[in-house]
LUMVEXLO-386615 format. One record per residue (C-alpha): residue in one letter; z, x, y. Coordinates in pm, whole numbers, padded with zeros to 5 digits, always signed. Layout:
BEGIN
AZXY/...
***
This chain:
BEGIN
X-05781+04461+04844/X-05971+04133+04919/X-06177+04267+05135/X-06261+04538+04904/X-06346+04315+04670/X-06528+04091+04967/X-06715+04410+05063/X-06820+04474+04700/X-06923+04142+04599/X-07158+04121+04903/X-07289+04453+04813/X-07419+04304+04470/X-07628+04061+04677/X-07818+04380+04766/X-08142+04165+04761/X-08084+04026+05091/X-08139+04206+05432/X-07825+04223+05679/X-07812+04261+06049/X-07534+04479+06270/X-07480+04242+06585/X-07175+03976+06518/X-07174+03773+06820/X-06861+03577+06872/X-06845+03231+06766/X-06626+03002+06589/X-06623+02788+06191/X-06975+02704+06067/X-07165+02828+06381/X-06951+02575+06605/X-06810+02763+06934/X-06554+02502+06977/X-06404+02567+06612/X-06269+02924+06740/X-05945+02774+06640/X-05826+02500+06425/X-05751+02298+06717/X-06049+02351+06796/X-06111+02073+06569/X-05947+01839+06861/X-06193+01888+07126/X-06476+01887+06824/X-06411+01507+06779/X-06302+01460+07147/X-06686+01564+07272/X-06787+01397+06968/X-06639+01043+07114/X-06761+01135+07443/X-07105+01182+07369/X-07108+00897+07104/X-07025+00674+07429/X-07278+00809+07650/X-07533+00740+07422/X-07389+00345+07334/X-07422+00333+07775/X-07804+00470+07709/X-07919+00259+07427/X-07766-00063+07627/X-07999+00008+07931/X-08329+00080+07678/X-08611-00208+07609/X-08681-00284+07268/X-08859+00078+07084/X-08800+00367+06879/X-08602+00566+07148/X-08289+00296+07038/X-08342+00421+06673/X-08360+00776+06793/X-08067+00758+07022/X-07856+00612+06756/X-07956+00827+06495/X-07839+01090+06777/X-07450+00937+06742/X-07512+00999+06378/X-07568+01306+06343/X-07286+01400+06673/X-07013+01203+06430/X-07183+01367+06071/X-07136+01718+06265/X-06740+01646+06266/X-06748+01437+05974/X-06917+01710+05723/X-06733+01996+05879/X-06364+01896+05890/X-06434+01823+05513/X-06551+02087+05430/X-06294+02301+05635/X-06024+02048+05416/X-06163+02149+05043/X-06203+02520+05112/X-05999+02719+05411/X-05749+02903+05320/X-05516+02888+05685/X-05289+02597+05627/X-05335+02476+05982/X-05742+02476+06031/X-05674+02217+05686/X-05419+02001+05873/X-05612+01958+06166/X-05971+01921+06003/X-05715+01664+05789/X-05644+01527+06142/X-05997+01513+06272/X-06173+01355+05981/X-05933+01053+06028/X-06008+01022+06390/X-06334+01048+06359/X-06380+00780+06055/X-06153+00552+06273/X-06411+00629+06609/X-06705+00573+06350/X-06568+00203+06271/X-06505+00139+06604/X-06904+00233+06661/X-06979+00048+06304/X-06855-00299+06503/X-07028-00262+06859/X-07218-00524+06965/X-07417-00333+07160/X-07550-00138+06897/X-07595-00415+06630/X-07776-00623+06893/X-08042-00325+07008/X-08125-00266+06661/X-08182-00672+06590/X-08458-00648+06885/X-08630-00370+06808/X-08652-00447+06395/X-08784-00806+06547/X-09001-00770+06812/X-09270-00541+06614/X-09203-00209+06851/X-09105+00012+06553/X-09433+00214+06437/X-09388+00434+06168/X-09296+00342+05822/X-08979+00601+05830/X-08832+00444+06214/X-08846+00086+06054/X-08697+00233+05725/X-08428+00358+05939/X-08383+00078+06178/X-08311-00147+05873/X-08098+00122+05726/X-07883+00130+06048/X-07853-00250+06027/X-07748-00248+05700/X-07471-00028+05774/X-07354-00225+06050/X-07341-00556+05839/X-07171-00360+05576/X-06898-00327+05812/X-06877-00691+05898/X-07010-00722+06205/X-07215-00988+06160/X-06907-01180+06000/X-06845-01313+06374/X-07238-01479+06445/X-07253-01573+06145/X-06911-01808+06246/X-07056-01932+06581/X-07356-02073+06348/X-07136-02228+06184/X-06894-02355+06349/X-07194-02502+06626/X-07344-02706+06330/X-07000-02816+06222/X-06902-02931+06610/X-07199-03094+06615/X-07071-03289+06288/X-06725-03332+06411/X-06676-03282+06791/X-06360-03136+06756/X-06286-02865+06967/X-05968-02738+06750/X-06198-02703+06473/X-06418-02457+06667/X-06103-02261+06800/X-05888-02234+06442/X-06258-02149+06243/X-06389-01892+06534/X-06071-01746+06500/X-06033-01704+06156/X-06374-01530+06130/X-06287-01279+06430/X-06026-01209+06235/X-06199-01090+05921/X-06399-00899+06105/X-06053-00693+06186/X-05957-00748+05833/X-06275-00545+05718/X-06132-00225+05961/X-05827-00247+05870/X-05940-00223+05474/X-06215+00044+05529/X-05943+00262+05674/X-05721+00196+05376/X-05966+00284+05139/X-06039+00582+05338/X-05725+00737+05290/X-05633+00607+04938/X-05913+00787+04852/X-05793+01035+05034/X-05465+01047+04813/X-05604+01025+04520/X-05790+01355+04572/X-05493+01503+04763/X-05256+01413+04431/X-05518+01550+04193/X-05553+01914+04332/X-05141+01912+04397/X-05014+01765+04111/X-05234+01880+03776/X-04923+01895+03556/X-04831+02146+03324/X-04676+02239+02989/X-04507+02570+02874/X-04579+02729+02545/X-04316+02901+02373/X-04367+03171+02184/X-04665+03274+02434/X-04812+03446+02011/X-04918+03039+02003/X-05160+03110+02264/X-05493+03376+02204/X-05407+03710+02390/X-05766+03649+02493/X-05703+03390+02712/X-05319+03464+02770/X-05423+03632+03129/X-05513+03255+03236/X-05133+03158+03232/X-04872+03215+03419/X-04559+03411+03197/X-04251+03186+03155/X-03886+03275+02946/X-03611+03034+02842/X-03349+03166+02624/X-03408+03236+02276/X-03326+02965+02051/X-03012+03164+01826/X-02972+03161+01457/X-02625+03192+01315/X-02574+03569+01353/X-02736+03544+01711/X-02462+03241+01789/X-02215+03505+01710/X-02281+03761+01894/X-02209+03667+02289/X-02425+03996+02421/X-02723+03852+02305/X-02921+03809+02626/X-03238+03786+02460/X-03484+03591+02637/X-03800+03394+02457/X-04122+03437+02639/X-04387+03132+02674/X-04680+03028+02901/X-04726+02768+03148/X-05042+02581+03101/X-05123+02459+03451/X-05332+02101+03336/X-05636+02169+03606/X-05985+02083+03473/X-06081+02424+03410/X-05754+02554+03260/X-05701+02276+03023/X-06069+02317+02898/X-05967+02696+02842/X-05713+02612+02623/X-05881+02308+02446/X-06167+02528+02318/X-05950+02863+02207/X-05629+02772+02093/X-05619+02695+01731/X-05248+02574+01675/X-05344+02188+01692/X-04961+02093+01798/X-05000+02362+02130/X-05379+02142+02184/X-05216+01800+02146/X-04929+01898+02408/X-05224+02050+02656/X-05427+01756+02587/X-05136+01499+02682/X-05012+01766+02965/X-05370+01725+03117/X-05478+01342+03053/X-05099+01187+03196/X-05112+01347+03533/X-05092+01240+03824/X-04895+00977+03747/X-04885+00904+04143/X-05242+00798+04086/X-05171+00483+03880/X-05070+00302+04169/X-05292+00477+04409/X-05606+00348+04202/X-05456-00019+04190/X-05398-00059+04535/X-05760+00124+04612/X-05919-00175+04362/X-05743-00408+04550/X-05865-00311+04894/X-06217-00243+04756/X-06225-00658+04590/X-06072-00763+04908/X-06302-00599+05130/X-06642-00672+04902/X-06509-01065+04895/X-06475-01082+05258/X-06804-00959+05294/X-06974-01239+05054/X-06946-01023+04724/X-06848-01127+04435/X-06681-00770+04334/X-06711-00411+04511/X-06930-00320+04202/X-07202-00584+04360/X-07108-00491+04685/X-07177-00136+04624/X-07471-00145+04432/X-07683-00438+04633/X-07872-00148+04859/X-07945+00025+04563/X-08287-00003+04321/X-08048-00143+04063/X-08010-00476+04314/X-07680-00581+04082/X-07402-00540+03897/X-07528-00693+03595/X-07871-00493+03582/X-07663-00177+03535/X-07385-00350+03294/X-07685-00448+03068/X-07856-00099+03094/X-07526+00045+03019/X-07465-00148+02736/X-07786-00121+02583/X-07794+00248+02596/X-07461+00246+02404/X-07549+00021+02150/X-07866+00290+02112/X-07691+00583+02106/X-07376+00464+01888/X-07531+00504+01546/X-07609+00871+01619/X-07314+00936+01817/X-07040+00836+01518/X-07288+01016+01297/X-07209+01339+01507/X-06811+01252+01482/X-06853+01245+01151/X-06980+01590+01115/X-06722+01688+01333/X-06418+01525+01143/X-06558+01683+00798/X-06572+02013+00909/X-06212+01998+01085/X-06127+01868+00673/X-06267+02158+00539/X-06153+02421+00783/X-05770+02279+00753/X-05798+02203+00414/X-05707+01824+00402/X-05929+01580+00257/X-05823+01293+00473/X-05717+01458+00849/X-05838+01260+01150/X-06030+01421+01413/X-05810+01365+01733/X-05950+01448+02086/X-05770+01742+02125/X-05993+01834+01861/X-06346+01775+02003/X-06392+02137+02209/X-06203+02340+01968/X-06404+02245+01661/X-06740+02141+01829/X-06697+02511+01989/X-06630+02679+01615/X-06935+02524+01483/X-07166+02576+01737/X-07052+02921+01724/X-07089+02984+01358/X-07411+02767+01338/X-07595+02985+01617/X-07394+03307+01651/X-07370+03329+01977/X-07085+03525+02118/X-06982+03426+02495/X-06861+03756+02623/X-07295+03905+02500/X-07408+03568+02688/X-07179+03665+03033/X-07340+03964+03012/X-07639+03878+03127/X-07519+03644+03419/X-07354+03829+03657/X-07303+03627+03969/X-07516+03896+04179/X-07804+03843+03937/X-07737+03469+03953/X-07780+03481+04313/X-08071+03674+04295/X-08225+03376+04028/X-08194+03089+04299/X-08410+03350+04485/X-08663+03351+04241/X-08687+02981+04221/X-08782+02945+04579/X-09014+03240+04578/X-09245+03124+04293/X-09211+02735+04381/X-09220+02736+04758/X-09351+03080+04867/X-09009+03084+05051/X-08675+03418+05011/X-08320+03386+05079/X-08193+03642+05304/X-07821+03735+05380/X-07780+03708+05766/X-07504+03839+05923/X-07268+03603+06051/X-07067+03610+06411/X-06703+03626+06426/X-06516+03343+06360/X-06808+03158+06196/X-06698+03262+05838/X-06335+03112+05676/X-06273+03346+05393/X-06442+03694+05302/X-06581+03623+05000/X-06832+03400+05182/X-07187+03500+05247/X-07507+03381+05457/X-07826+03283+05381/X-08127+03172+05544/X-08429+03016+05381/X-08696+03156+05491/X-09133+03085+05453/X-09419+03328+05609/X-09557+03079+05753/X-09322+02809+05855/X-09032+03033+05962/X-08658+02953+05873/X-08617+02628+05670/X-08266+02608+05704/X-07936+02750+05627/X-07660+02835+05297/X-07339+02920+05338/X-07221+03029+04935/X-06847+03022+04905/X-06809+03092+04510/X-06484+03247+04386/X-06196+02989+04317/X-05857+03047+04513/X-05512+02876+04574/X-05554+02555+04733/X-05923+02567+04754/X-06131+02254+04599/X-06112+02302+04245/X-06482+02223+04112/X-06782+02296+04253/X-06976+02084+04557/X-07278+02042+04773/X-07117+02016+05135/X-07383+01910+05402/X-07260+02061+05734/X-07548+02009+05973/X-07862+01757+05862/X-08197+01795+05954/X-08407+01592+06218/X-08695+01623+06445/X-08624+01719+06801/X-08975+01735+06976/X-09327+01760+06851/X-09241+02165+06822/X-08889+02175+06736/X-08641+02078+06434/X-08301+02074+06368/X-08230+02315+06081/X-08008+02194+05801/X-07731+02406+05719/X-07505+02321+05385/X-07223+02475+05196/X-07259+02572+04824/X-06926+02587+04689/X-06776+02696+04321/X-06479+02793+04154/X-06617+03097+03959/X-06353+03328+03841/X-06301+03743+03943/X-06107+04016+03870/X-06019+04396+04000/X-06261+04280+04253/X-06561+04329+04006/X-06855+04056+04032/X-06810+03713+03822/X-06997+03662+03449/X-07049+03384+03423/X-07076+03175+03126/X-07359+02992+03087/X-07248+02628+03136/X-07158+02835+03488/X-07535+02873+03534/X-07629+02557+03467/X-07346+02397+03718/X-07473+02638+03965/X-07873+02520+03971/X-07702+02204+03963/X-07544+02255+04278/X-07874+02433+04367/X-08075+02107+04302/X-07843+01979+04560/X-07918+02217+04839/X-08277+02218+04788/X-08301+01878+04845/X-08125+01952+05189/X-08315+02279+05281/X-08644+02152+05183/X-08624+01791+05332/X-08804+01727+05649/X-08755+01395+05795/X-08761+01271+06150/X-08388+01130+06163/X-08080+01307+06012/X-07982+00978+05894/X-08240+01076+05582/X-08192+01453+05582/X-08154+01582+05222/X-07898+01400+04996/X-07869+01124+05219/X-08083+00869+05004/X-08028+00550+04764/X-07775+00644+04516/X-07962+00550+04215/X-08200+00891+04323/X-07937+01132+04482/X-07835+01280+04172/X-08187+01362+04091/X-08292+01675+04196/X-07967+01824+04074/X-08009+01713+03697/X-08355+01824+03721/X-08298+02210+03823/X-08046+02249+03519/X-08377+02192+03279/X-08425+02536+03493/X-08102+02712+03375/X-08222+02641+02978/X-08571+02801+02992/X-08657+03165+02885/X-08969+03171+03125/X-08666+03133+03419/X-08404+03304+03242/X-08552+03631+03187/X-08666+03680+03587/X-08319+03749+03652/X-08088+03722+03353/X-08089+04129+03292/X-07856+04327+03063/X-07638+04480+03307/X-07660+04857+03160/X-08017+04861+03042/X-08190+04621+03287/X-08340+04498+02970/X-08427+04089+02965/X-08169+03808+02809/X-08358+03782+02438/X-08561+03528+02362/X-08402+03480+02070/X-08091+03419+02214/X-08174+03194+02446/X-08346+02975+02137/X-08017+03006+01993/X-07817+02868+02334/X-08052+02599+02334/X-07977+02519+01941/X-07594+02556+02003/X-07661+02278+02362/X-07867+02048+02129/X-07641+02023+01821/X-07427+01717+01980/X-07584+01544+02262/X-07515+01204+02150/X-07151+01262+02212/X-07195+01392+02591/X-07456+01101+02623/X-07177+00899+02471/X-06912+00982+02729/X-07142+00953+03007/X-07224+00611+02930/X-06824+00562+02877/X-06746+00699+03224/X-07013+00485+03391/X-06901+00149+03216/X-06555+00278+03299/X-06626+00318+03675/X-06810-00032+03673/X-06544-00258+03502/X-06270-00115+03752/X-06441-00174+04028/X-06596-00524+03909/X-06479-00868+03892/X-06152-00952+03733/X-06048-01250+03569/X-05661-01144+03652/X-05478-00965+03914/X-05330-00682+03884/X-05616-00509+03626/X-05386-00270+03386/X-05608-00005+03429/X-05463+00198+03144/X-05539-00075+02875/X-05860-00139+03031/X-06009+00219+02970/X-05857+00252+02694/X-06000-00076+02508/X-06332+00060+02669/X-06315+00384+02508/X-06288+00211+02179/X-06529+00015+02229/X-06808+00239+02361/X-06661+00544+02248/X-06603+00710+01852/X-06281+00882+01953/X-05926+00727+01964/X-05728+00682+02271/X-05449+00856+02287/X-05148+00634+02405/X-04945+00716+02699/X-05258+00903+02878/X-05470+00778+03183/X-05734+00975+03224/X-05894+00817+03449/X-05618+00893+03718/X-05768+01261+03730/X-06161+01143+03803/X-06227+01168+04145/X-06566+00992+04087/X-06364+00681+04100/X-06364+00780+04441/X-06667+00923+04609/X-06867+00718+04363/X-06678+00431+04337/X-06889+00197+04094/X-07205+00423+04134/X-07140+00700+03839/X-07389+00522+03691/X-07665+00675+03902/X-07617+01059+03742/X-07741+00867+03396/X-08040+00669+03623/X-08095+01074+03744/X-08047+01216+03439/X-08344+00974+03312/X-08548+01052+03589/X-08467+01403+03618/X-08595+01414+03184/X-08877+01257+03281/X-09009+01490+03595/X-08943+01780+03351/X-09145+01627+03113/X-09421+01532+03317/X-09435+01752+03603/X-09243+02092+03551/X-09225+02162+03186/X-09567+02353+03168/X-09532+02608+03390/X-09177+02548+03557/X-09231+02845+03832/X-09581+02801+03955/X-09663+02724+04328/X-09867+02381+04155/X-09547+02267+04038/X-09340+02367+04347/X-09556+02219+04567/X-09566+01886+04355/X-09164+01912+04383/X-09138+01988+04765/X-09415+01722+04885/X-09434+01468+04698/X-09053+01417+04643/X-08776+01683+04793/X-08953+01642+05157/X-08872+01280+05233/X-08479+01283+05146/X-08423+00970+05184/X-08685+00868+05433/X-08924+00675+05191/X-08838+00437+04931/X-08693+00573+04625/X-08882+00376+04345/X-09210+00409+04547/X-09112+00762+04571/X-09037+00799+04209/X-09356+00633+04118/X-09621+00807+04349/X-09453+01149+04219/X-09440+01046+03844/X-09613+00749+03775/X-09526+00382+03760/X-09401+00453+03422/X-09098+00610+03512/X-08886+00309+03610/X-08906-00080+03490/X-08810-00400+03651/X-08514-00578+03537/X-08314-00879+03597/X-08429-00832+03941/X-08348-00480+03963/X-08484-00148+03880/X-08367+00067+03549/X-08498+00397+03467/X-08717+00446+03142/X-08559+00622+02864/X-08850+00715+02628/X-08814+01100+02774/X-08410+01089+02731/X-08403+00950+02401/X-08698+01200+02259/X-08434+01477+02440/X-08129+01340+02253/X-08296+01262+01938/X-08229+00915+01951/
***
């Protein structure tokens, strides 16, 4: 049956050409991945090669060929790296997950073993000082590269010879030198030993998230819409008797319920349909106090984060973290955080108002309070009554296969370029459902390469992701590497029919697509700036900016067709999607901001050890927020930004301001002309991260689009708050 339902689902993508030969090969195009330990050899050759070229650089003089050779390592350790996660978050053999599990720690311990050689460090000193480094991008990188190795410590132990020699001099004691020398060396191990440990908290933390969601069964299963009953899984306890039932010992009768598994997109479900406001508050609690395991996962990854940023000068990871970034400090983004929820608060508890009197008027009860199990559910009835706009008419039109086929149109009238479906050799795929692509120009020939793996299964990562797999770099005056990338999603299928997708599902999926454009169309001379790989302030950028893409009729009726009549989505109901997206954005501004100021504070400086992270979100969310907390839940314990961007979730409101402001300026006229492709592609999607990003930002836009602050860089907001009405 699945690969009936493979077979069919690739049939819908009937807009790509396919090819017979299926050469043997093994995961993601790699011949040693054949099998999952496979993945052993993988980082063994990796190591191997990694050494041979640390024996090179140490024989080279001063030039660009150290830059190149290391940027070589790079993208040998990124190849294993990339791919055992990847192969972790999505395969569906138990073992190729263990073993990519396996690899990705021996590789990240190899790649802080490289992060700390001397030899390395010391070749890229010379060559950043002795003026050999030509180009604007091979001295961009050089720094880069030294950067990274001083954010491992390695300069921790030259920076203690200094020392200490000054202080000899002082003191002439030769203990003194020994006992301080020492000390230093051993931060240096200190700073391994905690990257490690932060490495697989983090690590935990996502592991205990897709494991452990939680749960909470319904009884009766009537309490739950049969709409949406097919979602849960069936449960039965015995029937709670009544006095003629207690007499009768043949009564067998069982009660049937529902388990309500507390995953992200499950819980939503149930927050937005079910109208019995007990069944919402036990979901809601269900969702927001699980996993518990991750309470004391999240202390001790604070913990190792302060230690590590204070033995590396920082006053708090936040600073740590942030310092490469164009928002230079902490405090720059605490202040534009702050003042962007003092802005948005008026309008924001203005909106909760509206919210709170309709809930009073649909229940009847002059003086109810709106609850957060409340927001979807009611927020969801009045957008729906407002505009009209009936979800199963909108899926209609959004087929996955026609989705598909609408990233194809993007790249057609913006770059000239067409997805085709290649055929892919055997072993290279890890699940049936997944397809091929390769981007593809007239002129220029392939551009690079998109695995789409887009159904949700058991045990496969449960939101949707831009996975780089292979970046790109310049080999040779003729030749570049090709980047390939995963696009992964969770949408849902049945009876092995193609997904409709709602259309928050569309706009998730140009998000994602924002993300592997940057990747496809990026052409930079070191994989070290392929794509995504760029300050984080700007990596979210591209993404927000193609969901402006999903909301416009001009794009939405190229491939948004009825799927019985062919005819066009309506105009008119597009106008009224847009109405329905528009009638609350303070309160999604609102959160954002929340999240961000969340992420900061836990990850800043802390006037007392342990932080109770619990009463610290909550006291934020009532202070930045218009909803109660709800006591006994920790939230927070479920967001794996906490992880990958620890004390950076503030960049996706930076992007989301710069991403406003490109529409505005650049796109909004005439979103799918070559003009404004070719404004997107060279002047801002080509560099990655190659160039820097407020330069970048201000050659493609205009120097309007960011202002100096503090000492850092903020985005402006005049676009966002015209968009949110502010």
């Amino acid at each position: 049956m699945l690969l009936r339902a493979a077979a069919i689902r690739r049939a819908a993508v009937a807009a790509y050409s396919t090819a017979a030969a299926r050469p043997e090969t093994g995961l993601y195009g790699f011949d040693v991945l054949r099998t999952a330990k496979g993945f052993r050899r993988f980082v063994d050759e990796a190591i191997q090669r990694s050494d041979e070229l640390v024996a090179h650089i140490a024989q080279l003089p001063p030039s660009a060929e150290i830059v190149r050779a290391m940027d070589e390592i790079s993208n040998t350790v990124c190849s294993v790296i990339d791919s055992a996660e990847l192969c972790r978050n999505t395969h569906p053999d138990r073992e190729f997950v263990e073993e990519g599990d396996k690899a990705s720690m021996r590789i990240y311990e190899h790649l802080q073993y490289l992060n700390t050689n001397t030899t390395l460090y010391n070749a890229i000193l010379k060559a950043e000082s002795e003026g050999v480094l030509l180009t604007d991008e091979t001295r961009k990188a050089a720094n880069n590269l030294r950067v990274d190795f001083e954010k491992g410590g390695i300069h921790l132990p030259k920076g203690c010879r200094t020392e200490v020699y000054f202080k000899l001099l002082l003191l002439n004691f030769h203990f003194y030198l020994e006992t301080q020398c020492s000390s230093t060396a051993d931060k240096l191990e200190r700073v391994n030993q905690l990257n490690l440990a932060i490495a697989q908290l983090g690590r935990k933390f996502n592991e205990n998230i897709m494991t452990k969601p939680g749960f909470v069964d319904i009884y009766p299963a009537s309490r739950i819409p049969r709409s949406i009953q097919h979602n849960f899984k069936a449960v039965s306890r015995s029937r709670p008797m009544g006095i003629e039932e207690q007499s009768n010992p043949m009564n067998t009768t069982r009660q049937k319920g529902l388990r309500i598994l507390a995953d992200s997109g499950t819980l939503s479900s149930a927050l937005r349909w079910v109208s019995d406001e007990e069944v919402r508050r036990q979901v809601f609690i269900a969702g927001n106090s699980e996993p518990r395991e991750n309470i004391a996962v999240l202390d001790e990854l604070i913990d190792a984060r302060d230690e590590f940023a204070k033995t590396m000068g920082c006053k708090s990871y936040a600073e740590f973290a942030i310092r490469p970034n164009m928002a230079a400090s902490a405090d720059v983004v605490m202040a534009f955080l702050n003042d962007l929820s003092d802005i948005v608060r008026h309008k924001a508890d203005e909106e909760f108002n509206t919210i709170r009197d309709f809930k009073r008027r649909k229940c009847n009860q002059k003086s109810a309070d709106l609850e957060p199990w409340d927001e979807d559910y009611y927020i969801g009835m009045m957008k729906s009554s407002a505009h009209s706009v009936d979800p199963s008419v909108v899926a209609s039109y959004f087929p996955l296969s026609q989705c598909i086929k609408g990233l194809n149109v993007l790249v057609e009238s913006l770059f000239g370029a067409t997805f085709n479906q290649i055929p892919m050799g055997d072993g290279e795929s890890w699940h049936p459902d997944v397809i091929k692509l390769s981007l593809h120009h007239p002129d220029q020939g392939d551009l690079g390469f998109m695995y789409l793996d887009l159904y949700s299964r058991k045990g496969k990562y449960p939101g949707c992701a831009h996975f780089a797999i292979r970046g790109g770099r310049r080999l040779s005056d003729s030749e570049y590497q090709l980047p390939i990338i995963a696009l992964v999603c969770n949408f849902s299928s049945s009876r092995g029919l193609t997904a409709r997708l709602n259309h928050w599902d569309v706009e998730t999926l140009f998000h994602e697509f924002g993300h592997a454009l940057h990747s496809l169309l990026s052409r930079t001379e070191y994989q070290h700036f392929s794509g995504t790989r760029v300050a984080l302030d700007v990596a979210e950028t591209p993404s927000n900016l193609f969901e402006f893409y999903a909301w416009d009729y001009r794009v939405l009726r190229t491939f948004a067709l009825d799927e019985t009549t062919g005819d066009p989505i309506p105009e008119n109901l597009v106008k009224a999607l847009n109405a329905s997206r528009n009638m609350f954005p303070a309160t999604e501004l609102q959160r954002q901001i929340f999240y961000s100021i969340m992420d900061l504070t836990l990850f800043g400086e802390h006037t007392s050890k342990p932080l109770d992270t619990i009463s610290a979100v909550a006291d934020l969310k009532r202070r930045h927020t218009s909803w109660n907390y709800v006591e006994g839940t920790h939230w927070h314990t479920r967001f794996s930004h906490l992880i990958n961007y620890g004390a950076g979730y503030y960049s996706y409101l930076y992007a989301r301001c710069f991403a406003t402001t490109i529409w505005h300026e650049i796109c909004q006229d005439d979103p799918l002309s070559r003009n404004t492709g070719s404004a997107l592609r060279d002047k801002f999607l080509q560099y990655g991260g190659a160039k820097d990003p407020s330069a970048l930002l201000k050659d493609f836009v205009g120097d309007s689009v960011i202002r100096n602050s503090g000492g850092g860089i903020i985005p402006d907001i005049s676009s966002l708050r015209k968009e949110v009405g502010l």
